[in-house]
N, CA, C and O atoms as CSV, one atom per row, in Angstrom:
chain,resi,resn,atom,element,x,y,z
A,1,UNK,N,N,93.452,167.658,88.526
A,1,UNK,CA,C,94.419,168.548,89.130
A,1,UNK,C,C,95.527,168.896,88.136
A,1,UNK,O,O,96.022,170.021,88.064
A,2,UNK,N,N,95.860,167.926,87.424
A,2,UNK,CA,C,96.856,168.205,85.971
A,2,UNK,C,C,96.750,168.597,85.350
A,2,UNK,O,O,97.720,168.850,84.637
A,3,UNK,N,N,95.116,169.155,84.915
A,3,UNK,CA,C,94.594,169.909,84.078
A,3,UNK,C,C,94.546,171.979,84.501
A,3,UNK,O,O,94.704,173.041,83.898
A,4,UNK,N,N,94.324,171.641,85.463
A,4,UNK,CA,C,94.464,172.681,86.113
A,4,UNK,C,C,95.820,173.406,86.183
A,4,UNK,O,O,96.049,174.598,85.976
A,5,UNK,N,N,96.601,172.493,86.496
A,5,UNK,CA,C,98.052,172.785,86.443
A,5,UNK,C,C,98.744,173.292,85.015
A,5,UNK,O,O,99.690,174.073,84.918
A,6,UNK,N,N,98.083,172.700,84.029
A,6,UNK,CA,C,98.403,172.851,82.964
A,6,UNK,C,C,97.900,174.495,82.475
A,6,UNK,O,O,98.602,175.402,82.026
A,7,UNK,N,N,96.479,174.468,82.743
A,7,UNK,CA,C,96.027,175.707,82.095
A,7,UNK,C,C,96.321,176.713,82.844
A,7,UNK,O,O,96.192,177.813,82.306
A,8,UNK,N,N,96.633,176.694,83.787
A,8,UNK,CA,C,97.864,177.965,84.646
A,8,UNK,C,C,98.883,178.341,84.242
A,8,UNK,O,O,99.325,179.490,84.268
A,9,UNK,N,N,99.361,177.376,83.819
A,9,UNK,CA,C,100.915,177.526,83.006
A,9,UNK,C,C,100.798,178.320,81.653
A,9,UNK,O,O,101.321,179.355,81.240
A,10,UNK,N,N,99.897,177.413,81.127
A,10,UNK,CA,C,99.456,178.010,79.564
A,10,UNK,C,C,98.977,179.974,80.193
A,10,UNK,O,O,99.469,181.025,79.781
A,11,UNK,N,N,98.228,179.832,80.931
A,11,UNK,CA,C,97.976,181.036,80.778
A,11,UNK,C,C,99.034,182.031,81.623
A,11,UNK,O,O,98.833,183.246,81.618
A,12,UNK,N,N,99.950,181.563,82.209
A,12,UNK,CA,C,101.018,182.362,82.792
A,12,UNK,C,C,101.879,182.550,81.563
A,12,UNK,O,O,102.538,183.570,81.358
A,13,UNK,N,N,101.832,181.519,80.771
A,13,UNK,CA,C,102.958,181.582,79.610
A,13,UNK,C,C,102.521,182.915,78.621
A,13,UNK,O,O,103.313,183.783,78.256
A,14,UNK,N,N,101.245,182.867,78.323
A,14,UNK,CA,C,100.374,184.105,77.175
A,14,UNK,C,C,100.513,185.090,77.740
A,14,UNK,O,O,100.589,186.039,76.960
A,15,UNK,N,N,100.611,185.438,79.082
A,15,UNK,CA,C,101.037,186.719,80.229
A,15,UNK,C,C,101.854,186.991,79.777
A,15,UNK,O,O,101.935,188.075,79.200
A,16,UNK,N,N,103.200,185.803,79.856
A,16,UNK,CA,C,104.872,186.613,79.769
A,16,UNK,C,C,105.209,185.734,81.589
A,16,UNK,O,O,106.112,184.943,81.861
A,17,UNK,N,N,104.520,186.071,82.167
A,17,UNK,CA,C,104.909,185.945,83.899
A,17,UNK,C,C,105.120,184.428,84.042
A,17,UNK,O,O,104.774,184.014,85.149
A,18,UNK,N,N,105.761,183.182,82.922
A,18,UNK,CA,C,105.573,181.694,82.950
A,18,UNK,C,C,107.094,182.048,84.270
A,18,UNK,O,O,107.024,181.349,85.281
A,19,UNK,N,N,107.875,182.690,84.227
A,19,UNK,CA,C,109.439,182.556,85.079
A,19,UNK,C,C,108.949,182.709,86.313
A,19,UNK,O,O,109.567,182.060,87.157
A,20,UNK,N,N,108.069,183.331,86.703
A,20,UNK,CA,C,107.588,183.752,87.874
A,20,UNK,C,C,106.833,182.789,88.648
A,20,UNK,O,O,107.175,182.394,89.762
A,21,UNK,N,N,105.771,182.415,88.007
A,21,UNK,CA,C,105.411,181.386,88.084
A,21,UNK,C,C,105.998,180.072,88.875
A,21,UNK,O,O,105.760,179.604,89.989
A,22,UNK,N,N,106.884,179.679,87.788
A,22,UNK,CA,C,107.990,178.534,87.892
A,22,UNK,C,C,108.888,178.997,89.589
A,22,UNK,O,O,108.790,178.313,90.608
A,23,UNK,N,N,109.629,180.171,89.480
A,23,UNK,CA,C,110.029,180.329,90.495
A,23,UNK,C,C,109.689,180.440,91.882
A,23,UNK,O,O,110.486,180.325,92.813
A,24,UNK,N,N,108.053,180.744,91.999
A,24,UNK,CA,C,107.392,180.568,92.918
A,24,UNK,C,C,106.964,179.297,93.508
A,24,UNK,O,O,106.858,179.045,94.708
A,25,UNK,N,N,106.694,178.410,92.352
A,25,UNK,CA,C,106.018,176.910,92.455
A,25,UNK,C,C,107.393,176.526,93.054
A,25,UNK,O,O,107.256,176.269,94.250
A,26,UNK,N,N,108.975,176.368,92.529
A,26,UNK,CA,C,110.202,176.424,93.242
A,26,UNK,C,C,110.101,176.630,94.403
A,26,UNK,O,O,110.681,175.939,95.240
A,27,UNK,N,N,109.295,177.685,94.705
A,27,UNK,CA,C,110.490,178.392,96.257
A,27,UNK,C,C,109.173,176.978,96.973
A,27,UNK,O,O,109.391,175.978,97.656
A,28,UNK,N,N,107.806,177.579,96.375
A,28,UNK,CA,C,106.850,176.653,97.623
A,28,UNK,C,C,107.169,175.126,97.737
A,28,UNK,O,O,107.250,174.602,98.848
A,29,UNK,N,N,107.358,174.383,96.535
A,29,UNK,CA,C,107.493,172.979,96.841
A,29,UNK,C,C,109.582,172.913,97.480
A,29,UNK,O,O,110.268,171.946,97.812
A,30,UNK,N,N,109.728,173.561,97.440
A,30,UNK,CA,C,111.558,173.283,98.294
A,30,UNK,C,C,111.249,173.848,99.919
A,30,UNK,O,O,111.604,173.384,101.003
A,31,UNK,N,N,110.456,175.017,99.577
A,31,UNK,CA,C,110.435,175.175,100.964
A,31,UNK,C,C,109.630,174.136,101.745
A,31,UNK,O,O,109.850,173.882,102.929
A,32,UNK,N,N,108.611,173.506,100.950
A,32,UNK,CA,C,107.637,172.178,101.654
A,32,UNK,C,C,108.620,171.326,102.116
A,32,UNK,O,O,108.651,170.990,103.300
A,33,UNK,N,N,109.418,170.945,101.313
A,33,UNK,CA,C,110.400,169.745,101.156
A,33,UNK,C,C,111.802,170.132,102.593
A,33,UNK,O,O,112.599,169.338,103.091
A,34,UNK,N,N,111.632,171.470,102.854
A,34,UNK,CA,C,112.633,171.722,103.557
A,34,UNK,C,C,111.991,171.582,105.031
A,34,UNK,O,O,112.768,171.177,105.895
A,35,UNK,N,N,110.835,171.831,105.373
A,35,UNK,CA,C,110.175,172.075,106.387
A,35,UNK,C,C,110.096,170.624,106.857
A,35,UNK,O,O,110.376,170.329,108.019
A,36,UNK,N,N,109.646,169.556,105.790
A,36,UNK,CA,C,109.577,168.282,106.025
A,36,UNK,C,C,110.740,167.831,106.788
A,36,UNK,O,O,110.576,167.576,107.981
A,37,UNK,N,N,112.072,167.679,106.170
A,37,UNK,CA,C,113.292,167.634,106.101
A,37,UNK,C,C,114.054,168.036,107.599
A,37,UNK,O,O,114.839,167.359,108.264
A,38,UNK,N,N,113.536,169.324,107.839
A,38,UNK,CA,C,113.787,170.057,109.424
A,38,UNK,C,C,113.037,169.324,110.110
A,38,UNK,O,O,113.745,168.680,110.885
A,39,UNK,N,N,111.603,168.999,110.275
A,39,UNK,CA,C,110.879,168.558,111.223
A,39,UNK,C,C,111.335,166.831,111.302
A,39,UNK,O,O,111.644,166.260,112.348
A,40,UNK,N,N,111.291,166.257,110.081
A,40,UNK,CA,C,111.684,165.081,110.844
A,40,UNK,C,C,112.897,164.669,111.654
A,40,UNK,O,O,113.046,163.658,112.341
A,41,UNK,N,N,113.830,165.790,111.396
A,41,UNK,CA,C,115.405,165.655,111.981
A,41,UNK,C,C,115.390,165.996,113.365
A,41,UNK,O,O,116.272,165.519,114.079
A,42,UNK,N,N,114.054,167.156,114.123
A,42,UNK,CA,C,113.777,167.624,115.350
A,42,UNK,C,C,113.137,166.286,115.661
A,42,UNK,O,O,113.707,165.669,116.561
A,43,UNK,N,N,112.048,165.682,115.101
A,43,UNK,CA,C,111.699,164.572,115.405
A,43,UNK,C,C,112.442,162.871,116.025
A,43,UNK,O,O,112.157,162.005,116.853
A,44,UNK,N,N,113.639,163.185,114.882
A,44,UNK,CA,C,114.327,162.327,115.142
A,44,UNK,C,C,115.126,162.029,116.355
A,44,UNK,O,O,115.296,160.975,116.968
A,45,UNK,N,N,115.650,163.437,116.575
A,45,UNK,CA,C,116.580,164.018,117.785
A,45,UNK,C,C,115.821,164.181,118.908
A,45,UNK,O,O,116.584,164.270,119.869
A,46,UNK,N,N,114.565,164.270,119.270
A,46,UNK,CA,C,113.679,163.988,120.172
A,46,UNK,C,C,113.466,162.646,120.784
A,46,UNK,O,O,113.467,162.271,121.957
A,47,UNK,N,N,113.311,162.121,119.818
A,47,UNK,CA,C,113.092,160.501,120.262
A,47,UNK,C,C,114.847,159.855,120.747
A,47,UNK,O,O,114.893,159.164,121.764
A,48,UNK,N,N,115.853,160.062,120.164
A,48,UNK,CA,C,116.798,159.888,120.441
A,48,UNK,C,C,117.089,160.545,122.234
A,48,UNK,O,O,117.393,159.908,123.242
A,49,UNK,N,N,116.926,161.525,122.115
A,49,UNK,CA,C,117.014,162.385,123.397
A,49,UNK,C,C,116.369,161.563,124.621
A,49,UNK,O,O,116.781,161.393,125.769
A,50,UNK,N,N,115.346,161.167,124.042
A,50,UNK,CA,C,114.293,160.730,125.204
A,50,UNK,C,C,114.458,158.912,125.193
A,50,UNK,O,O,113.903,158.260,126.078
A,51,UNK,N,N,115.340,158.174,124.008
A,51,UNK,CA,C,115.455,156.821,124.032
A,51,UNK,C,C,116.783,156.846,125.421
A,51,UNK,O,O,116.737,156.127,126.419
A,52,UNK,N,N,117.924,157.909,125.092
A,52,UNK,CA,C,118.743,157.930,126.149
A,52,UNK,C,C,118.976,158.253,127.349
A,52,UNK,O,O,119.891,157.777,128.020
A,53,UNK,N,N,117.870,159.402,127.868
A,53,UNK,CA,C,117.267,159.576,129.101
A,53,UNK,C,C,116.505,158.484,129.589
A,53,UNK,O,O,116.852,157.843,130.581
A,54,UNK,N,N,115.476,158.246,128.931
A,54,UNK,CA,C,115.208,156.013,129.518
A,54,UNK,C,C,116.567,155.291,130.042
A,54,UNK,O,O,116.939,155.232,131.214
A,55,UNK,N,N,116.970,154.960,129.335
A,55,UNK,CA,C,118.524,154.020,129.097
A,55,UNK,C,C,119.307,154.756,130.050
A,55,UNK,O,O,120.401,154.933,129.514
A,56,UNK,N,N,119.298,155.206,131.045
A,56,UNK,CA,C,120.271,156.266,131.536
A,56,UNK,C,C,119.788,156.115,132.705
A,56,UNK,O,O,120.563,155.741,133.586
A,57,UNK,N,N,118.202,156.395,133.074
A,57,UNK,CA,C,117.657,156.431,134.221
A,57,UNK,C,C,117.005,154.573,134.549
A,57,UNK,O,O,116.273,154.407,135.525
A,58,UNK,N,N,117.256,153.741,133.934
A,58,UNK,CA,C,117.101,152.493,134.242
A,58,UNK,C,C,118.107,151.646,134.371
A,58,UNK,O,O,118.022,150.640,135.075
A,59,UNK,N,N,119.318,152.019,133.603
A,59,UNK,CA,C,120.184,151.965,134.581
A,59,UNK,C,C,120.820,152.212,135.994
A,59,UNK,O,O,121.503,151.544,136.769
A,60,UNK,N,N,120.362,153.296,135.981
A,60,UNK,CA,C,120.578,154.270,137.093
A,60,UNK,C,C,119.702,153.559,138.007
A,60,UNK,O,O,120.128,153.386,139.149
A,61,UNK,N,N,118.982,153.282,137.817
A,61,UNK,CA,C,117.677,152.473,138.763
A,61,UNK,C,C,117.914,151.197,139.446
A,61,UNK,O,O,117.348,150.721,140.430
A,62,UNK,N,N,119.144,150.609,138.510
A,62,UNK,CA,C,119.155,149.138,139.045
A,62,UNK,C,C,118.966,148.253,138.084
A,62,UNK,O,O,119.905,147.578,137.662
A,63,UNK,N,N,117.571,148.126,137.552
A,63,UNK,CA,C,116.702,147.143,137.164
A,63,UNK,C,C,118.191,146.672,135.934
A,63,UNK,O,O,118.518,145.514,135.672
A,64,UNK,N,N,118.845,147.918,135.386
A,64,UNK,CA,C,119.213,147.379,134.329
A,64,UNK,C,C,120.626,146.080,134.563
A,64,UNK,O,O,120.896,145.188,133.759
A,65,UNK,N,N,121.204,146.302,135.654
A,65,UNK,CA,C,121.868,145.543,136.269
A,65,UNK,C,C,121.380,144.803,136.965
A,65,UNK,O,O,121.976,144.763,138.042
A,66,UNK,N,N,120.097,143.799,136.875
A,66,UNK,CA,C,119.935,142.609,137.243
A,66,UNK,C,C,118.888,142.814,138.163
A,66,UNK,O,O,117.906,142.081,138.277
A,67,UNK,N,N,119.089,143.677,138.717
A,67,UNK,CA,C,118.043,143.571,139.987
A,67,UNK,C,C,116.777,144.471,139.720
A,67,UNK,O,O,116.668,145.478,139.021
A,68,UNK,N,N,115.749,143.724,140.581
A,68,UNK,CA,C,114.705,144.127,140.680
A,68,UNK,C,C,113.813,145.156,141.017
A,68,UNK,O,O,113.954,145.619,142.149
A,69,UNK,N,N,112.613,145.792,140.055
A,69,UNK,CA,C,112.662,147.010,140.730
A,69,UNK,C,C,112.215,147.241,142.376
A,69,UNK,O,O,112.212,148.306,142.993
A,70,UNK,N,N,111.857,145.937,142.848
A,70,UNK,CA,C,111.580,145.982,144.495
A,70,UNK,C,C,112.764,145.725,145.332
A,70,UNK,O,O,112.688,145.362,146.506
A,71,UNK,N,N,114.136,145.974,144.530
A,71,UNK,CA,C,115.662,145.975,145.384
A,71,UNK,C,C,116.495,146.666,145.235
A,71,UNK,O,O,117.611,146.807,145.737
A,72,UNK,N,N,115.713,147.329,144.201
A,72,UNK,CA,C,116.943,148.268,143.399
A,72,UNK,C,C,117.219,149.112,144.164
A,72,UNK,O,O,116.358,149.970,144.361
A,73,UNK,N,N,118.625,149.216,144.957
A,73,UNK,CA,C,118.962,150.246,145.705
A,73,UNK,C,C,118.749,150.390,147.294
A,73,UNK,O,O,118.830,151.287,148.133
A,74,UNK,N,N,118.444,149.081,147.253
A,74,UNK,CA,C,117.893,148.625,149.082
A,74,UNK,C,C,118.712,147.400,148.913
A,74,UNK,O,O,118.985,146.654,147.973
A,75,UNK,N,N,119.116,147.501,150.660
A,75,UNK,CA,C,119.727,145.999,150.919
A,75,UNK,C,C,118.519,145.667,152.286
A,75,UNK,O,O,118.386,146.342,153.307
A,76,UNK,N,N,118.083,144.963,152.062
A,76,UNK,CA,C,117.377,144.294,152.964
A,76,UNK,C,C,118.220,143.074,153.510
A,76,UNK,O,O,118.242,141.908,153.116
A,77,UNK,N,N,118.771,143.571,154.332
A,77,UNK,CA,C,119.310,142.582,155.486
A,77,UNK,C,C,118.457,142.140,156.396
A,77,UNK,O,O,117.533,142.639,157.039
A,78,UNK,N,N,119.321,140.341,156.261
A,78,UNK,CA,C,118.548,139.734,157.083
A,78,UNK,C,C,117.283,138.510,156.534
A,78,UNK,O,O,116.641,137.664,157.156
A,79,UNK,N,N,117.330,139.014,154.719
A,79,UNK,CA,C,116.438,138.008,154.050
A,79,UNK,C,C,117.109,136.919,153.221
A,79,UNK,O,O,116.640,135.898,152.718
A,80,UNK,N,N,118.555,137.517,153.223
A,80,UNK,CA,C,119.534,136.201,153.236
A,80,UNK,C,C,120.543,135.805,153.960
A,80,UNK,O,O,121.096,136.738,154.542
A,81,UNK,N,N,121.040,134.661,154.165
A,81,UNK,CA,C,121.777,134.304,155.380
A,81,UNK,C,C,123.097,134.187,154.305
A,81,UNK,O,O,123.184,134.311,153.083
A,82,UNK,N,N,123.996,133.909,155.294
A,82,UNK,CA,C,125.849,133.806,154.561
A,82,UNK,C,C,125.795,132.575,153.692
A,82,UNK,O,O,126.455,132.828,152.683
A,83,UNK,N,N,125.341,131.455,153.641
A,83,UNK,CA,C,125.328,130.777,152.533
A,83,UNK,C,C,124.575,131.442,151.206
A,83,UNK,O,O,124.947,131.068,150.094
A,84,UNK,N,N,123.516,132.429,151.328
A,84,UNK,CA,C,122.290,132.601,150.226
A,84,UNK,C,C,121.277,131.924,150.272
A,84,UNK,O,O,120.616,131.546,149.305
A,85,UNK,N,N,121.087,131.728,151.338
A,85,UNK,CA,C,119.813,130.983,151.006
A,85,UNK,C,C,118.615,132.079,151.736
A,85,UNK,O,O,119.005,132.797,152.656
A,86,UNK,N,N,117.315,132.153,151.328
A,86,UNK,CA,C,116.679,132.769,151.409
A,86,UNK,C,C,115.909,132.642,152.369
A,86,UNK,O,O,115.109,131.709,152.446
A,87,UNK,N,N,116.068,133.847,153.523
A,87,UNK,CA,C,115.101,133.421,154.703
A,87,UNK,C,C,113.940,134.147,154.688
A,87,UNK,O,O,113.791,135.245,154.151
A,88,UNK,N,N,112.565,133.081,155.697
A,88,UNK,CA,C,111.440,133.411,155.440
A,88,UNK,C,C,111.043,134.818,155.869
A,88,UNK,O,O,111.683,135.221,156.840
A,89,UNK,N,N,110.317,135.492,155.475
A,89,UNK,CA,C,109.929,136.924,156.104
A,89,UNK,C,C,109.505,136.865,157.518
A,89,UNK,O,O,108.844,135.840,157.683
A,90,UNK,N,N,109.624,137.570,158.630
A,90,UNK,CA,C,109.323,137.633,159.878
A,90,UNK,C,C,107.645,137.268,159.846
A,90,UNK,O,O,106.880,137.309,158.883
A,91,UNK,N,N,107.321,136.827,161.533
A,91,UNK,CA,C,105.691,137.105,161.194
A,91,UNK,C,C,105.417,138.053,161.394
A,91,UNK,O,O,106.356,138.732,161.809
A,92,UNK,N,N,104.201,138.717,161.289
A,92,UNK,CA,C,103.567,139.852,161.808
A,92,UNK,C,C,102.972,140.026,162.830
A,92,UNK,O,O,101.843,139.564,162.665
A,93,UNK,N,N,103.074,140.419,163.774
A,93,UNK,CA,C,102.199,140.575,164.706
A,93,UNK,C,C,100.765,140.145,164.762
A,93,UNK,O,O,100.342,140.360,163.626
A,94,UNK,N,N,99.975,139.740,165.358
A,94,UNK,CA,C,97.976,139.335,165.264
A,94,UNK,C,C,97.560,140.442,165.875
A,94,UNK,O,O,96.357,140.635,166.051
């Protein structure tokens, strides 16, 4: 591939057109480098976006304050008494 690279040059240089050349190989590898550069920063800001919408809505949920996701936001009265202690579930009907 270096060889190749080379005898392009050489023969852009015997043209006259070696500036052109150069300035083109410029614009394509900066513009590569820029595209990279943009996309990982959308990338970045995506995942950020979406780490704080999690963190936001699990809080929001409960769970992140201790409780469970089968309480979060329900009081089930009646499954603890005024000391805390935990009473048994009703029976069910047969």
């Amino acid at each position: 591939m270096a060889v190749f690279i080379l005898i392009v040059l050489l023969i852009a240089a015997i043209f006259g057109v070696l500036t052109a050349v150069l300035k083109l190989a410029a614009v394509i590898i900066l513009g590569t480098i820029l595209a990279v550069v943009f996309f990982g920063a959308l990338i970045w800001w995506a995942i950020r976006r979406q780490t704080r919408r999690f963190m936001k809505d699990f809080q929001a949920s409960g769970e992140g304050r201790g409780e469970s996701q089968y309480t979060a936001g329900r009081h089930n009265a009646g499954t603890v008494d005024v000391e805390g202690h935990v009473k048994p579930p009703p029976e069910l009907p047969t």
